[in-house]
Each structure stands twice: as structure tokens, then as C-alpha cells.
C-alpha positions as CSV (number, residue, x, y, z in Angstrom):
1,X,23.0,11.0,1.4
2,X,23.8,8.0,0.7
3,X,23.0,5.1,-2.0
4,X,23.7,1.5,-1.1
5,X,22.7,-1.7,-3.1
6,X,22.3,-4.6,-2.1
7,X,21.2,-8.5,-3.8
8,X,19.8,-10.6,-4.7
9,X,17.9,-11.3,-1.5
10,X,15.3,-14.6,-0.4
11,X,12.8,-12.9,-3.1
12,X,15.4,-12.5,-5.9
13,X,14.9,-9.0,-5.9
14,X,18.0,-6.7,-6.1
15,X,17.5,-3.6,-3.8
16,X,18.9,0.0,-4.4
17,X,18.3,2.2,-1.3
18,X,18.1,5.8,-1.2
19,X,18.6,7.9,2.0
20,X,18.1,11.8,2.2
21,X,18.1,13.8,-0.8
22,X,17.3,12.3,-4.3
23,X,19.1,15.0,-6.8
24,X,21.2,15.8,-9.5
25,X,24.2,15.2,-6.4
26,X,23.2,11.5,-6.8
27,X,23.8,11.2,-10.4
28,X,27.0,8.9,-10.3
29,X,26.5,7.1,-7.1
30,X,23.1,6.2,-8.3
31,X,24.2,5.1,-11.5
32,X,27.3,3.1,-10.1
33,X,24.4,1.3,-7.6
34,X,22.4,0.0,-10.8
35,X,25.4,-0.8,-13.2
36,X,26.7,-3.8,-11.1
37,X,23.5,-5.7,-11.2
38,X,22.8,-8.5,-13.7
39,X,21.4,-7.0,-16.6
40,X,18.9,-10.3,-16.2
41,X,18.3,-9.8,-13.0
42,X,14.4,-10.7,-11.8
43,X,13.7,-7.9,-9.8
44,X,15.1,-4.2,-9.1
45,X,13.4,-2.2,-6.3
46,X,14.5,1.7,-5.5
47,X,13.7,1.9,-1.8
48,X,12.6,5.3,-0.8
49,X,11.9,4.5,2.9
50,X,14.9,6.7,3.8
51,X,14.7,9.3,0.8
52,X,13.4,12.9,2.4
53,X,13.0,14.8,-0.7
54,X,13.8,14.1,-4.8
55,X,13.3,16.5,-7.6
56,X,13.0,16.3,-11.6
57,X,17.0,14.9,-11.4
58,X,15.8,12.0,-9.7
59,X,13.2,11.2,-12.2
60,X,15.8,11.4,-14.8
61,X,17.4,8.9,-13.0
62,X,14.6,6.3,-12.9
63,X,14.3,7.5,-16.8
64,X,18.1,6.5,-17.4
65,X,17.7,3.1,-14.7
66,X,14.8,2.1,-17.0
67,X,16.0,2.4,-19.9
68,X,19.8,0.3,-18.6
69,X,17.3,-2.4,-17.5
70,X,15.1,-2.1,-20.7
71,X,10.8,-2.3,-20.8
72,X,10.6,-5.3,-20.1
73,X,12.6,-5.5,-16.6
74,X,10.5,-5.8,-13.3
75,X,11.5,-2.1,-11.6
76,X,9.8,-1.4,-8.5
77,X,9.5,2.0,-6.9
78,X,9.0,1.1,-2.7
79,X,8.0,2.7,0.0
80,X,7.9,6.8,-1.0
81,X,6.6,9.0,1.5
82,X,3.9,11.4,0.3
83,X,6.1,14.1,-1.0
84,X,8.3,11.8,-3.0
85,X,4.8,9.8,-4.2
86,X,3.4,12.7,-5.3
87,X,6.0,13.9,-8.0
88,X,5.9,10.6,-8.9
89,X,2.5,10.6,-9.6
90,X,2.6,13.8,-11.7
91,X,5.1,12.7,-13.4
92,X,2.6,9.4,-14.3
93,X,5.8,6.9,-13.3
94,X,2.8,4.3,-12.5
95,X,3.0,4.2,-16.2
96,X,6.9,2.5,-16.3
97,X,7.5,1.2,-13.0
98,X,5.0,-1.0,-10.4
99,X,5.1,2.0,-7.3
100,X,4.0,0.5,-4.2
């Protein structure tokens, strides 16, 4: 697993990318990604392209991430496959972050 951040790039996004398993493992790593960006950053997008599998840890973690950035901060939940999509949308995150 692994948690890499990058930004900001040509869209003024900053991009936090998650590959393998998104769980309580990730807690600090995660955090650490999403502490060094500009709390006035434009954009923050979690990129699940690579992420195989998350469970209610990882949702805490967009929880704590939201609440670092604030309700007003653009978060942006990218590219889940359907597994990760679907807790998401149980968990009604379409509610506190723009998933697309």
C-alpha cells in the first residue's frame, strides 16, 4: 500500500493517491499526505484508481480529511471502482464530497 501526494498540478488541484488497501493501516500515512497541503488550497482530489478495497477506517479518514480542510473546501473523491463506490454510496459521502 502505498499513499503518495502530489501538487498542485496545471488544474490547481492537489492529488492524494491511494494504491491497494484503504484501512485503519493507512491512518498515519494518510494523514501525513493531507497535512502538508495548503490549508487554502483550491482543490484536493483522493484518487482511488489504484485502491483495491477500503472499509469503515477509510471513511473515517475522509471524515477527519474533511473536517482538516473544513466545509467549505473543494474535496473530490476520483475514480473508485465499484466496490470502493459502493460503500461510498451507503455511506451517502455524495453528501460531503463531489465523487466522480
Amino acid at each position: 500500500m502505498a499513499i503518495t501526494s502530489t501538487g498542485p498540478n496545471s488544474d490547481n488541484e492537489y492529488v492524494i493517491s491511494i494504491s491497494g488497501d484503504f484501512d485503519f493501516n493507512q491512518v498515519k500515512p494518510f494523514r501525513q499526505s493531507y497535512e502538508g497541503i495548503p490549508s487554502a488550497a483550491h482543490t484536493v482530489v483522493i484518487d482511488f484508481r489504484k485502491t483495491d478495497y477500503m472499509d469503515s477506517s477509510g471513511l473515517g479518514m475522509l471524515i477527519k480529511l474533511r473536517k482538516h480542510f473544513g466545509t467549505s473546501a473543494d474535496i473530490r473523491l476520483r475514480t473508485a471502482n465499484p466496490q470502493v463506490m459502493n460503500i461510498l454510496e451507503i455511506a451517502r459521502f455524495g453528501e460531503q464530497f463531489v465523487i466522480e
